[in-house]
N, CA, C and O atoms as a DFTB+ gen file, in Angstrom:
404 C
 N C O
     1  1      16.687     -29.461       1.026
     2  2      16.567     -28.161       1.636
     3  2      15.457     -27.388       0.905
     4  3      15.671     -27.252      -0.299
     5  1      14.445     -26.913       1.321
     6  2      13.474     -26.015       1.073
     7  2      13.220     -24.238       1.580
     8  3      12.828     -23.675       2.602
     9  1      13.689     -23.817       0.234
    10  2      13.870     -22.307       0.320
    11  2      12.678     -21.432       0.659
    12  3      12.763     -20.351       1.243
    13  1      11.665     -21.948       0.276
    14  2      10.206     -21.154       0.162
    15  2      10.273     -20.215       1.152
    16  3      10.078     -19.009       1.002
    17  1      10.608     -20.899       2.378
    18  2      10.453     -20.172       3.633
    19  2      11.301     -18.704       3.779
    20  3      10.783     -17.662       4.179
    21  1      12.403     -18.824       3.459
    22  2      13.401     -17.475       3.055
    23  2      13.232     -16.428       2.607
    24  3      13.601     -15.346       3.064
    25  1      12.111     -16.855       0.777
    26  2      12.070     -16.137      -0.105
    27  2      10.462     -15.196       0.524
    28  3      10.064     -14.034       0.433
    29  1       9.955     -16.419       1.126
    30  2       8.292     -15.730       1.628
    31  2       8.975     -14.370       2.262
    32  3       8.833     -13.225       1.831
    33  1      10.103     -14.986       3.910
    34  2      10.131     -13.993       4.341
    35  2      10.567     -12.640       3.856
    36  3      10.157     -11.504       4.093
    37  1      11.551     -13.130       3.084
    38  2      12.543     -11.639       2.048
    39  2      11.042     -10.559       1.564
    40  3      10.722      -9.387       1.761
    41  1      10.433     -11.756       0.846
    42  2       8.969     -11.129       0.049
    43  2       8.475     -10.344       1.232
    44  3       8.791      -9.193       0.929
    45  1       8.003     -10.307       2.167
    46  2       7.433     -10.280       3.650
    47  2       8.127      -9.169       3.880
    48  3       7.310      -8.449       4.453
    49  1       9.204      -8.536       3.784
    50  2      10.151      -7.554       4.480
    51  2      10.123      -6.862       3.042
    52  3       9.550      -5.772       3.054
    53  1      10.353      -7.050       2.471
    54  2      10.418      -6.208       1.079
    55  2       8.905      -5.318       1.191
    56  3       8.838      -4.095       1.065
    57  1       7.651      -6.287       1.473
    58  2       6.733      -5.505       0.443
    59  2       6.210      -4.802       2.018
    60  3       5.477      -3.824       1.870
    61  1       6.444      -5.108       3.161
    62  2       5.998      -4.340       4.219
    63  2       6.845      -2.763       4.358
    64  3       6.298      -1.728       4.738
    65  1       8.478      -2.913       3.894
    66  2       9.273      -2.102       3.672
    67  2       8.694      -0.822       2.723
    68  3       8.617       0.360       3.057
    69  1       8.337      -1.398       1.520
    70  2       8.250      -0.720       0.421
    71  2       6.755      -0.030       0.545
    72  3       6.448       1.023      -0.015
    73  1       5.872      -0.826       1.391
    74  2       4.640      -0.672       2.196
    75  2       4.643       1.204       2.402
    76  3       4.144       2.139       1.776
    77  1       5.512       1.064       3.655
    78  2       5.310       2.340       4.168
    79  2       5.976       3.836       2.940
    80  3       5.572       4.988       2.783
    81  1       6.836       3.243       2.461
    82  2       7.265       4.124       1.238
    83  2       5.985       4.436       0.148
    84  3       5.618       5.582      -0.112
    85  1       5.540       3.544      -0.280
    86  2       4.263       3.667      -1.795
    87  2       3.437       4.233      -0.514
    88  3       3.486       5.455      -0.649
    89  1       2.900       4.013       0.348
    90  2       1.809       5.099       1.299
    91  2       1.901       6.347       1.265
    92  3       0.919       7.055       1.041
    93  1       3.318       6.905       1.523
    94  2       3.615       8.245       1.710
    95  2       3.785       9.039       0.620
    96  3       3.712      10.267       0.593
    97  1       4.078       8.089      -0.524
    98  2       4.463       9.259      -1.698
    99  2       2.315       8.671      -2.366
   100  3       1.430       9.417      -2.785
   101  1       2.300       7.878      -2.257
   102  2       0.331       8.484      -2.574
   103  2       0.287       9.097      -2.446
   104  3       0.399      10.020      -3.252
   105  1      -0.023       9.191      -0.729
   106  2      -0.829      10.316       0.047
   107  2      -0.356      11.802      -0.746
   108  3      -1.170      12.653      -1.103
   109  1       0.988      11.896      -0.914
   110  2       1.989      13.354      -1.367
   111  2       1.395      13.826      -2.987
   112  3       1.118      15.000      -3.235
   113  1       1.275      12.849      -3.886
   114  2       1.174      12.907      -5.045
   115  2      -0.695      12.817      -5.437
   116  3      -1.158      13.294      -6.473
   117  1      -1.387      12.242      -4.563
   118  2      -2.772      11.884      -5.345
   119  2      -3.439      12.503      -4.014
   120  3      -3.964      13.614      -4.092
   121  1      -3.424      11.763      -2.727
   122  2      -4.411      11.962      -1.794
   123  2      -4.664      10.887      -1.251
   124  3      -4.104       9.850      -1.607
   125  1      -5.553      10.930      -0.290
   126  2      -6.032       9.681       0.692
   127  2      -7.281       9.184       0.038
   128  3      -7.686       8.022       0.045
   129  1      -7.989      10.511      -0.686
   130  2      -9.408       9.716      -1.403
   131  2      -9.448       8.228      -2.436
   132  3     -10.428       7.575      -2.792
   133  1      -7.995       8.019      -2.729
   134  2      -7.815       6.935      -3.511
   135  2      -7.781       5.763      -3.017
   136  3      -7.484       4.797      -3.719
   137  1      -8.195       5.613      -1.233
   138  2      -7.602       4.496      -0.698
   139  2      -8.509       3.398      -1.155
   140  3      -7.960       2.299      -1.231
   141  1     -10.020       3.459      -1.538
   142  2     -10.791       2.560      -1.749
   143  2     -10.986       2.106      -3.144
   144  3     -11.914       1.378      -3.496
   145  1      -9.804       2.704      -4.135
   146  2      -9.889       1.869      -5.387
   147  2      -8.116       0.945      -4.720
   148  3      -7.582       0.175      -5.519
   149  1      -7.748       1.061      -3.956
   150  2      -5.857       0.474      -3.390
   151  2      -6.324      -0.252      -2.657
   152  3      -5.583      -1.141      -2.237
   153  1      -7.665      -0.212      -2.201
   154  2      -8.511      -1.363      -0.856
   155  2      -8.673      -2.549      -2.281
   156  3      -7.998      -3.571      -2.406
   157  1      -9.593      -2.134      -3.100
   158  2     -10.158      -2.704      -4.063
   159  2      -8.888      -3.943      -5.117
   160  3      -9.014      -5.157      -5.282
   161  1      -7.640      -2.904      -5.699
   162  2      -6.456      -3.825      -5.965
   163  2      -6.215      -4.875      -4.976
   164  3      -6.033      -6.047      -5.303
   165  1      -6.213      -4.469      -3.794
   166  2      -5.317      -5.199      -2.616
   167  2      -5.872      -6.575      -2.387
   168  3      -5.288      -7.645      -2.219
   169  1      -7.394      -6.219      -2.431
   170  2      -8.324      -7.766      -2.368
   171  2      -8.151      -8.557      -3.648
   172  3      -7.853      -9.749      -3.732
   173  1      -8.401      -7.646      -4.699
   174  2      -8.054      -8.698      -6.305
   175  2      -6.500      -8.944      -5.936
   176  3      -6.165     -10.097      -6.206
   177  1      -5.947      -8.520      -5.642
   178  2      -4.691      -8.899      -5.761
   179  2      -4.298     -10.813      -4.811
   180  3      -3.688     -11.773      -5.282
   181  1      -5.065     -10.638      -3.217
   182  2      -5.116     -11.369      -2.830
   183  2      -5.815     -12.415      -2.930
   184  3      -5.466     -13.560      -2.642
   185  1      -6.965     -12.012      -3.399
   186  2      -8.022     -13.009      -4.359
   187  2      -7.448     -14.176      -5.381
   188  3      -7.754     -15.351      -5.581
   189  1      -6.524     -13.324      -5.896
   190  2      -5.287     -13.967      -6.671
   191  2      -4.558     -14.601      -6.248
   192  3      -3.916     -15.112      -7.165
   193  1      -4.252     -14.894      -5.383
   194  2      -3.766     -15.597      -4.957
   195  2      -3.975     -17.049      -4.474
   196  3      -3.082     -17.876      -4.295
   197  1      -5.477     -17.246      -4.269
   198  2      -6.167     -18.239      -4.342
   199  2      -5.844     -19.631      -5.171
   200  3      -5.782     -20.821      -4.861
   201  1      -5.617     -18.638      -6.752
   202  2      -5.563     -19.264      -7.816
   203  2      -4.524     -19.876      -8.028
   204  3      -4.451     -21.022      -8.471
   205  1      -3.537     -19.092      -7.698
   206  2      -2.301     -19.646      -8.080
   207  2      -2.228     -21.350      -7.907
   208  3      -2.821     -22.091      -7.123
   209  1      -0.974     -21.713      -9.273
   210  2      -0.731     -23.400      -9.168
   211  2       0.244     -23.968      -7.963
   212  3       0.295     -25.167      -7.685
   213  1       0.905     -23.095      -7.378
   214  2       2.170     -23.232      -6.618
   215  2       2.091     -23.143      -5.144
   216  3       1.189     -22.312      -5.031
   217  1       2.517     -23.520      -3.691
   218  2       2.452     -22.937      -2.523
   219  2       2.892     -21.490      -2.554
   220  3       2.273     -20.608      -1.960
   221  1       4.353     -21.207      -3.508
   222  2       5.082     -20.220      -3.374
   223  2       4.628     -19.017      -3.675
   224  3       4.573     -17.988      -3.002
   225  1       4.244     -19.306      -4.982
   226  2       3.093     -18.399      -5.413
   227  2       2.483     -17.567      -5.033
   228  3       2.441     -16.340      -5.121
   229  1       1.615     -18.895      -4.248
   230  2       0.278     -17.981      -3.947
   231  2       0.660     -17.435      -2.483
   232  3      -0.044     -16.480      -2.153
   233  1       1.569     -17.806      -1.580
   234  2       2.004     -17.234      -0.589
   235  2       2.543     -15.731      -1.025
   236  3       1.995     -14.682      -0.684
   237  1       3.337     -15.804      -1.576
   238  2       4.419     -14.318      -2.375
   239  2       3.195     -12.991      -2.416
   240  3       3.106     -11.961      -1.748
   241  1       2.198     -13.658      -3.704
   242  2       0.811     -12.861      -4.202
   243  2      -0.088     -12.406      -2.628
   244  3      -0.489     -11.294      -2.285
   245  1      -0.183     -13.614      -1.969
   246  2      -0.903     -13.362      -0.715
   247  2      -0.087     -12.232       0.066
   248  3      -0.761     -11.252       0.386
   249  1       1.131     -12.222       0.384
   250  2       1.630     -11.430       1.446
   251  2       1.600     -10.052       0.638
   252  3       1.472      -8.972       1.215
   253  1       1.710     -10.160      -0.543
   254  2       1.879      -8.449      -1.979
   255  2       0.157      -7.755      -1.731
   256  3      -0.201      -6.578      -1.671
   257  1      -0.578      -8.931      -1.637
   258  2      -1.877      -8.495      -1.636
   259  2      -2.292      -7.751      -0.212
   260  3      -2.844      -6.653      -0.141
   261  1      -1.944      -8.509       0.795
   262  2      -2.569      -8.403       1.986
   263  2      -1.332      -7.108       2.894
   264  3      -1.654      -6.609       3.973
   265  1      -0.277      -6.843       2.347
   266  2       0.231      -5.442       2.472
   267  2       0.015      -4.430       1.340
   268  3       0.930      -3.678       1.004
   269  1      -0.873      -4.412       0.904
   270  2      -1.190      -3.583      -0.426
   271  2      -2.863      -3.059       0.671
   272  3      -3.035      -1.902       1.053
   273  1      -3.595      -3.904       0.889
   274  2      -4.822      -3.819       1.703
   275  2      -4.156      -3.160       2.817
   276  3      -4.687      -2.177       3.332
   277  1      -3.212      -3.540       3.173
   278  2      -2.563      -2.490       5.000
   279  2      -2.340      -1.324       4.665
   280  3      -2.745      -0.460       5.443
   281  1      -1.691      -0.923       3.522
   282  2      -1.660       0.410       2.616
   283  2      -2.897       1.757       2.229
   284  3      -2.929       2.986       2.163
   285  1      -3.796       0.594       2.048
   286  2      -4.968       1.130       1.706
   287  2      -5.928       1.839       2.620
   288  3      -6.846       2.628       2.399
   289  1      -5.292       1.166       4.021
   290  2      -6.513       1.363       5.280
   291  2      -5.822       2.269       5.965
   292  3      -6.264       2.901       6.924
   293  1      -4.007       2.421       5.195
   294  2      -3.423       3.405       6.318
   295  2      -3.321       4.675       5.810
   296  3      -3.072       5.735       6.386
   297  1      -3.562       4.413       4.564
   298  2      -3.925       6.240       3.743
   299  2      -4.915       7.255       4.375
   300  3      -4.968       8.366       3.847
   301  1      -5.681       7.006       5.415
   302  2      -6.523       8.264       5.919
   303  2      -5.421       8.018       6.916
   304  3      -5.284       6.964       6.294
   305  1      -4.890       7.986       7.460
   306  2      -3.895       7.851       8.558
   307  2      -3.187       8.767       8.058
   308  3      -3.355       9.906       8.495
   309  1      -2.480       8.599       7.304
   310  2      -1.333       9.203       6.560
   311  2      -1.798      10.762       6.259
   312  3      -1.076      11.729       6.503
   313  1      -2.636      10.816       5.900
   314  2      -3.328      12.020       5.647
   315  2      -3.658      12.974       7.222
   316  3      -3.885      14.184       7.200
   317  1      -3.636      12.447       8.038
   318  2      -3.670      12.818       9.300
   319  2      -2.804      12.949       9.872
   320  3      -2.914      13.876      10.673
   321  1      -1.288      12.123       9.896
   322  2      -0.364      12.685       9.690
   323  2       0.730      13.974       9.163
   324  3       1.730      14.535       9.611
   325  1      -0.182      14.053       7.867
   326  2       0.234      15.653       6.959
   327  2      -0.206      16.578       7.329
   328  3       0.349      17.662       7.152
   329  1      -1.562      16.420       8.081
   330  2      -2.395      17.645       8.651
   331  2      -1.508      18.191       9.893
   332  3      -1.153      19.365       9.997
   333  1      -1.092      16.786      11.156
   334  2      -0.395      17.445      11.890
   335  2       0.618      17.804      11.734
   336  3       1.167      18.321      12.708
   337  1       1.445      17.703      10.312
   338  2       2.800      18.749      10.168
   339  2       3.738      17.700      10.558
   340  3       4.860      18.083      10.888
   341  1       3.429      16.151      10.588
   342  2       4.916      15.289      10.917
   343  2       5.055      14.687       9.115
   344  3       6.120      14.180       8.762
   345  1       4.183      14.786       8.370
   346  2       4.936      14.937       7.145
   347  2       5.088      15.933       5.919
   348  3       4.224      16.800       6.050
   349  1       5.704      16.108       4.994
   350  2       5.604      17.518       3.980
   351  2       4.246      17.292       3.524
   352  3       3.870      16.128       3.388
   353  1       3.583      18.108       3.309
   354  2       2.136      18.544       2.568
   355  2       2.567      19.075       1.201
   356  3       3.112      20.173       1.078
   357  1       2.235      18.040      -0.094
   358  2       2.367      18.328      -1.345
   359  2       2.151      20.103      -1.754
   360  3       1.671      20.032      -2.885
   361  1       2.243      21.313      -1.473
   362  2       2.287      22.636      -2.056
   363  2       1.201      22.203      -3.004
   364  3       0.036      22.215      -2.607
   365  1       1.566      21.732      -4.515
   366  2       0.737      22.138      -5.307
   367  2      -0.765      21.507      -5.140
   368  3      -1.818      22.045      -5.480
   369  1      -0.581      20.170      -4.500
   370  2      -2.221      19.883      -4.004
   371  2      -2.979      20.644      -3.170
   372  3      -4.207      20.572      -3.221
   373  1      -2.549      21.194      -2.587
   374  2      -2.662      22.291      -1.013
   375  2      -3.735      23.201      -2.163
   376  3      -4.961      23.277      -2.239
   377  1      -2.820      23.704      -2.827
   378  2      -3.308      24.831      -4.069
   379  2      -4.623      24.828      -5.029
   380  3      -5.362      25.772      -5.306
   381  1      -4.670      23.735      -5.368
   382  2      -5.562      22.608      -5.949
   383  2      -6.893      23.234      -5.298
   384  3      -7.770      23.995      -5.708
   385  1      -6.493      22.189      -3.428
   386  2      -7.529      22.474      -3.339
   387  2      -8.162      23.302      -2.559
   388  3      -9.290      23.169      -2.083
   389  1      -7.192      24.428      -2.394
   390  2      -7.784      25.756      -1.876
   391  2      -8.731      26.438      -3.208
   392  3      -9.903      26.796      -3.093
   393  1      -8.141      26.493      -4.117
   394  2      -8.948      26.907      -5.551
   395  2     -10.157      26.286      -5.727
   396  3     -10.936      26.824      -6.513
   397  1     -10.547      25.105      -5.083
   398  2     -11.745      24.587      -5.342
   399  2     -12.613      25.042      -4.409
   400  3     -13.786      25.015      -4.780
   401  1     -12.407      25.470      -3.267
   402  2     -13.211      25.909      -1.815
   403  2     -13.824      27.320      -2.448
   404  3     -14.525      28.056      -1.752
């Protein structure tokens, strides 16, 4: 019996799950301008995966990587989202960067 397939998918539902969660509290806590150093992890991350010695491995790393990159591309999204008021807008960033204008 060969588990790989189980654990990929669990991995697969976990990190797409946890996906949309780490997006929203970014966007809340830092901003959307960060998406192209989270583009940048997401490829090393999957890049990494290459390497790996194992199928399991590098599948696990591949699917962590390549929803880490879906993350990255959906942060101006997300941010467009906050503008139209379907999610909370961080207050003290708001503040931030009214003080800078």
């Amino acid at each position: 019996m060969n588990i790989t397939g189980v654990w990929t998918g669990i991995t697969m539902l976990l990190a797409i799950g946890l996906g949309f969660l780490w997006v929203i509290k970014l966007e809340y806590h830092v901003g959307a301008q960060v998406w192209k150093l989270v583009l940048a992890l997401g490829i090393g991350v999957t890049a990494a995966s290459l390497f790996m010695p194992s199928f399991a491995s590098s599948a696990l790393l591949g699917i962590l990587g390549g929803s880490i990159i879906w993350g990255a591309l959906e942060l101006p999204d997300q941010e467009e989202r906050v503008r139209r008021g379907l999610f909370p807008a961080n207050p003290k960033r708001q503040e931030s960067q009214e003080s800078e204008r």
